[in-house]
C-alpha positions in Angstrom: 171.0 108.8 -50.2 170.1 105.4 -50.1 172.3 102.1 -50.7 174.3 99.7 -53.7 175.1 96.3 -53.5 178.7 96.4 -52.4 179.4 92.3 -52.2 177.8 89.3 -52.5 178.6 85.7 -51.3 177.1 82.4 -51.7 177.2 78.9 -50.0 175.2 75.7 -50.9 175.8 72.4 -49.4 177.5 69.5 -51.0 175.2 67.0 -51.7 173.5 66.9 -55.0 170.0 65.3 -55.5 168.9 64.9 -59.1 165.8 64.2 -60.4 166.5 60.3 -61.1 167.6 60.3 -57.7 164.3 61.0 -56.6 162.3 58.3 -58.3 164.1 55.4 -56.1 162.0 56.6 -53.4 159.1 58.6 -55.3 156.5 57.8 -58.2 158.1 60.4 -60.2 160.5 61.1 -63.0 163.3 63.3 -64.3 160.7 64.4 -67.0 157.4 64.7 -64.7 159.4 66.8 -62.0 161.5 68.6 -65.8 158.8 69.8 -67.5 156.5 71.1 -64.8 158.8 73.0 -62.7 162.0 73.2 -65.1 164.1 71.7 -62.0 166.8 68.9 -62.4 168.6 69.0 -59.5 169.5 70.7 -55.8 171.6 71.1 -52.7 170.5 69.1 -49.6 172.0 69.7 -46.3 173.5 66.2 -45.1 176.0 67.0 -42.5 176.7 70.6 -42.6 174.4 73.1 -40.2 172.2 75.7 -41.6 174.5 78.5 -39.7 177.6 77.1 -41.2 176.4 78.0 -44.9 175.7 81.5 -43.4 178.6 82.4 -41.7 180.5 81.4 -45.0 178.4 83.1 -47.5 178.7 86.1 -45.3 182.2 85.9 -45.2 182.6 86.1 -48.8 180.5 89.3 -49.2 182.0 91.0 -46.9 185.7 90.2 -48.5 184.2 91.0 -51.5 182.9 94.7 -50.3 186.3 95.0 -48.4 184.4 95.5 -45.1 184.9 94.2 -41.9 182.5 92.8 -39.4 183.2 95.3 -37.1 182.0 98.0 -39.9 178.2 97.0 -40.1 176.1 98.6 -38.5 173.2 96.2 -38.9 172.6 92.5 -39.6 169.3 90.7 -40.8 169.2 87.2 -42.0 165.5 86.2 -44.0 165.0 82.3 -43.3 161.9 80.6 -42.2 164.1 77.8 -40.1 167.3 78.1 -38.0 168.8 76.0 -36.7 167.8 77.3 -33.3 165.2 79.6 -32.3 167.6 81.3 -30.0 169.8 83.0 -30.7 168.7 84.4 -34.2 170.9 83.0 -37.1 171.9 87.0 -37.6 173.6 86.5 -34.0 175.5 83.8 -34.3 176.5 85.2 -37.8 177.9 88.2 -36.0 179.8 86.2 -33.5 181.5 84.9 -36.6 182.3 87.2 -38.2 183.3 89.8 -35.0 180.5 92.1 -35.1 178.3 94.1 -32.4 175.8 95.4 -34.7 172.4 95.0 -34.1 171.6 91.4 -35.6 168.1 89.6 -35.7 166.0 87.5 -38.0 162.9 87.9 -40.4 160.4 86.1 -41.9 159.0 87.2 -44.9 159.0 83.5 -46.6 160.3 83.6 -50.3 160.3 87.6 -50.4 162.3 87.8 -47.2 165.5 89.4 -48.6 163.5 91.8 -50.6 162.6 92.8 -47.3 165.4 93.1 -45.7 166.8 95.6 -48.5 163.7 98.1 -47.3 164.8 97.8 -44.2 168.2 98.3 -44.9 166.8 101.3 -47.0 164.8 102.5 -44.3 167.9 102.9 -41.7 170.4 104.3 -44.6 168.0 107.2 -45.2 167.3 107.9 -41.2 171.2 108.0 -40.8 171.0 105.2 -38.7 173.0 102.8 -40.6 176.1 102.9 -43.3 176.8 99.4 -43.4 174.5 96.5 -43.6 174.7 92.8 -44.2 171.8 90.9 -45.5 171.8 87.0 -45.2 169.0 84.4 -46.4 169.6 80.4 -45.4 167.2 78.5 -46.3 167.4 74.4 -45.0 163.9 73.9 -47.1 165.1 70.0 -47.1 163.9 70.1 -43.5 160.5 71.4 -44.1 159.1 69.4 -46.7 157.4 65.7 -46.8 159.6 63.5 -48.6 156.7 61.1 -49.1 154.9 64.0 -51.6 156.2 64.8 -54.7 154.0 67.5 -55.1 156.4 69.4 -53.4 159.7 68.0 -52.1 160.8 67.7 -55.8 160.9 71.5 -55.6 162.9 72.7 -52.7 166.9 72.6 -52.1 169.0 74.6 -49.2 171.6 77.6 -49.3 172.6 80.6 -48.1 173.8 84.0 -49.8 174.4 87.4 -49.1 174.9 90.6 -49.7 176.6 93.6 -48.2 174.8 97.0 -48.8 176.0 101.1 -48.6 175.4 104.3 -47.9 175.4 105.8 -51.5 173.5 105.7 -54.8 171.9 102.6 -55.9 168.2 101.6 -55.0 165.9 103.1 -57.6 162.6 101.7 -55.9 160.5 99.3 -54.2 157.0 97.8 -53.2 155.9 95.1 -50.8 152.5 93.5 -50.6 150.6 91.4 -48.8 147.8 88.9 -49.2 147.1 87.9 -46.3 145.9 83.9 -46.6 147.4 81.3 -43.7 146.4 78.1 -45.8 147.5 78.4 -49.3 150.8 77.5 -48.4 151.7 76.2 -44.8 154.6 75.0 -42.5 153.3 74.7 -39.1 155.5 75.2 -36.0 155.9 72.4 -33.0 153.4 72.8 -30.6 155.9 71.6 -28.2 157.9 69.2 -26.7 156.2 68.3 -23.0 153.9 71.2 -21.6 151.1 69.1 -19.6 148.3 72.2 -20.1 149.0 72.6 -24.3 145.3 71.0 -25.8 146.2 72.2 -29.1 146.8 68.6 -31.3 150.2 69.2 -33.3 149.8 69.6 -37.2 151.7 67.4 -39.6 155.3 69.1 -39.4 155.8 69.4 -43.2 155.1 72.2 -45.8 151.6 72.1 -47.5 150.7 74.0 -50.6 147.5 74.5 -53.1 150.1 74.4 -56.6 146.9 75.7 -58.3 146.1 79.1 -55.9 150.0 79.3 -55.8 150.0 79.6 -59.3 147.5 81.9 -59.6 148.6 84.2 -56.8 152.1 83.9 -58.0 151.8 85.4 -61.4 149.3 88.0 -61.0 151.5 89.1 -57.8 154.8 89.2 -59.5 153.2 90.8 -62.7 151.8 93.6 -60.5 154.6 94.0 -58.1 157.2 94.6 -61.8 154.7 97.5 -63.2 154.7 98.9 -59.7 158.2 98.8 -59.0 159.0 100.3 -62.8 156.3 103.1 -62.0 158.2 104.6 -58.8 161.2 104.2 -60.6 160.4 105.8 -63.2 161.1 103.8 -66.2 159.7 100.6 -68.2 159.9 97.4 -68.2 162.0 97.0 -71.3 164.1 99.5 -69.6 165.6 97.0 -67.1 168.5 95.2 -67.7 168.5 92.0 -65.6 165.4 90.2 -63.9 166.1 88.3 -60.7 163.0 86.4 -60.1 162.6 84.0 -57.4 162.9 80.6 -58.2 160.0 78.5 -57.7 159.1 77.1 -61.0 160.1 78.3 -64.5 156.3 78.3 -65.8 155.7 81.0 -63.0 158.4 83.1 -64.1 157.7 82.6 -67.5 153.5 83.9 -67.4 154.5 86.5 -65.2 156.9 88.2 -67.7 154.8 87.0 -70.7 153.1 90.0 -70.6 155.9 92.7 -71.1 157.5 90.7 -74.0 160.8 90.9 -72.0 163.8 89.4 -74.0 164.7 85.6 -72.2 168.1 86.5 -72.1 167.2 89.1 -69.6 166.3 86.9 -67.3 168.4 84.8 -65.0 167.3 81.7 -63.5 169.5 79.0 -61.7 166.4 76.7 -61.0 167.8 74.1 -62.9 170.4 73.4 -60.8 169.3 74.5 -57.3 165.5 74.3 -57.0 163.3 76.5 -55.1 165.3 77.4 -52.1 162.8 80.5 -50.7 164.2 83.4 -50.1 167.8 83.0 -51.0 166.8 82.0 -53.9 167.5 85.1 -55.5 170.5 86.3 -52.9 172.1 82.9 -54.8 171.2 84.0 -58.2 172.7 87.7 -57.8 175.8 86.0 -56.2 176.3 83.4 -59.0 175.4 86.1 -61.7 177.5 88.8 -60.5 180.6 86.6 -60.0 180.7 85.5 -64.0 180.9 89.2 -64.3 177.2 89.7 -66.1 176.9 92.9 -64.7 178.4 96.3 -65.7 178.2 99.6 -63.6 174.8 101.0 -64.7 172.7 98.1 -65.3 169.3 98.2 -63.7 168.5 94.4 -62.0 164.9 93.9 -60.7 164.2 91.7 -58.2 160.8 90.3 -58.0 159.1 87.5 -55.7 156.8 86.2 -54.2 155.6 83.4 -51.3 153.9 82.2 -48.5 151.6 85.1 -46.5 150.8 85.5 -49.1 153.5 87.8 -49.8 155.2 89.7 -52.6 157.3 92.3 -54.0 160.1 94.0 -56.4 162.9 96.0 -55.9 165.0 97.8 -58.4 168.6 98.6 -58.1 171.5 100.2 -60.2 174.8 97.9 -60.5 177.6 100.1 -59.3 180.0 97.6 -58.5 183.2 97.9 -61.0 
C-alpha cells in the first residue's frame, strides 16, 4: 500500500510579465532571455499574498479528490519563502480549509514537492496517514535581483497542489543530495535590531553559478531518471509522461538527450510561467491533468533538481478516471 494522486489544483497570480516587458528596465531581449532559457513570459505577485494562491490551489484539489479538510491527516507545503515565518504556510492553509491535521513546512528548494510525496509515502505505509495534501507556493519574484538578468528573467510565482491516498499508485523514488551552499544562494535576514548580531547581512537576493548549475543539473536529473526507472522496474522508454522541473528548456532537453525519449512525452509550461521552484512541476501536473492528457495507467515521472544541491525522481501510475 502506498498512495495516487487523487486531485490537483493550481493558482498563479494575475500579472503577466513578458520578455519585452523586461527590457524597459533590463539590457535584455525577448530573443536573449528566448533562446537561452526557452522562457517568454511569467506570473508576478502584485497585490495578492503568497498564502492566498495556496489556500486556493488547495481548495481546488481537494474538490477535485472529493475530500474534505477535515479528512487529511497531514499537510506539507514545499516553498522556500512565506509570507511569514510563523505560522508555517501549511498552517494557515489548514485554517482555511478547516483542518486539524498535522501541517508544517519544507524546504527542499526546487525538489521540494518531490519530497513531500516520500514523506507522504513514508506515513501511508506506517499507517499513519490516509489522506494527505501537498502544497508548493513559490513568490520567487521576491527573491531575485531585478537589476541582474542573469537570473530574474527566469523566475515567476504560483502555487499548486495535490491531494494523495492510501491505495496503489507510487511505483518508486530516490532523493539525493550534493551538498554545496554557494552554487546557488538566497541568504536569510540577519535581523532587524539585535544590538549583539556581528554578522554583516548578505545582499538579500538569489545568487547562482548558470555554468555549475548547468552541470549539476543535467548529470543529476539524468541519474536520478535511470535510478528511479531501476527501482521501478521498468525503462525509460517505458514511461508515459515526464514532469521535469522547469528551469530552462536546454536543461531538460541534455538531460533526456540521452534516452532518446520522444518530445511529445515531455511536458513543459516554461514558456509561459518561468522557473517557479518547486511548484513548478505541482503546476505542470495540474495544468496537464485538467486538459485530460492522462489516462488511468499511464506512468508520469517526475524529476528535479535545485539548490542544496539537491535532486530527485519519482514515478507514479495515473489512476485518476
Amino acid at each position: 500500500m502506498s498512495f495516487y494522486v487523487a486531485g490537483t489544483g493550481s493558482a498563479l497570480p494575475e500579472k503577466v510579465v513578458t520578455n519585452n516587458d523586461l527590457t524597459e528596465f533590463l539590457d535584455t531581449s525577448d530573443e536573449w532571455i528566448r533562446t537561452r532559457t526557452g522562457i517568454e513570459r511569467r506570473h508576478v505577485l502584485t497585490s495578492e499574498r503568497l498564502d492566498d494562491l495556496a489556500i486556493r490551489s488547495a481548495k481546488t484539489a481537494l474538490q477535485d479528490a472529493g475530500v474534505s479538510g477535515e479528512e487529511l491527516d497531514l499537510i506539507m507545503c514545499a516553498t522556500m519563502r512565506a509570507d511569514t515565518f510563523t505560522p508555517s504556510l501549511a498552517c494557515t492553509v489548514a485554517e482555511a480549509i478547516g483542518s486539524t491535521a498535522p501541517a508544517f513546512d519544507l524546504n527542499a528548494a526546487c525538489v521540494g514537492v518531490l519530497y513531500a510525496m516520500e514523506i507522504a509515502d513514508s506515513f501511508i505505509v506506517a499507517g499513519k496517514a490516509k489522506n494527505v495534501l501537498i502544497v508548493s507556493a513559490e513568490a520567487m519574484s521576491k527573491l531575485v535581483d531585478w537589476t541582474d538578468r542573469s537570473t530574474c528573467v527566469l523566475f515567476g510565482d504560483g502555487a499548486g497542489a495535490m491531494v494523495v491516498r492510501a491505495g496503489e499508485g507510487r511505483l518508486s523514488g530516490v532523493l539525493s543530495t550534493k551538498p554545496d551552499s554557494h552554487v546557488i544562494r538566497m541568504p536569510n535576514i540577519e535581523g532587524l535590531n539585535s544590538p549583539y548580531n556581528k554578522i554583516a547581512q548578505e545582499p538579500l537576493a538569489m545568487h547562482m553559478d548558470g555554468g555549475e548549475v548547468y552541470k549539476f543539473a543535467v548529470n543529476a536529473m539524468g541519474r536520478n531518471i535511470e535510478e528511479a526507472c531501476t527501482r521501478a522496474g521498468i525503462g525509460p522508454a517505458d514511461v508515459d509522461w515526464y514532469l521535469p522541473h522547469q528551469a530552462n528548456l536546454r536543461i531538460i532537453d541534455a538531460s533526456l538527450k540521452k534516452f532518446k525519449i520522444d518530445k511529445s512525452k515531455v511536458l513543459t509550461n516554461i514558456a509561459d510561467c518561468g522557473n517557479m521552484s518547486a511548484t513548478s512541476v505541482m503546476v505542470l501536473l495540474d495544468q496537464f491533468a485538467k486538459k485530460g492528457t492522462f489516462k488511468k495507467g499511464d506512468k508520469l515521472l517526475f524529476v528535479a533538481f535545485g539548490g542544496g544541491l539537491t535532486s530527485g525522481a519519482v514515478i507514479i501510475t495515473w489512476n485518476k478516471e
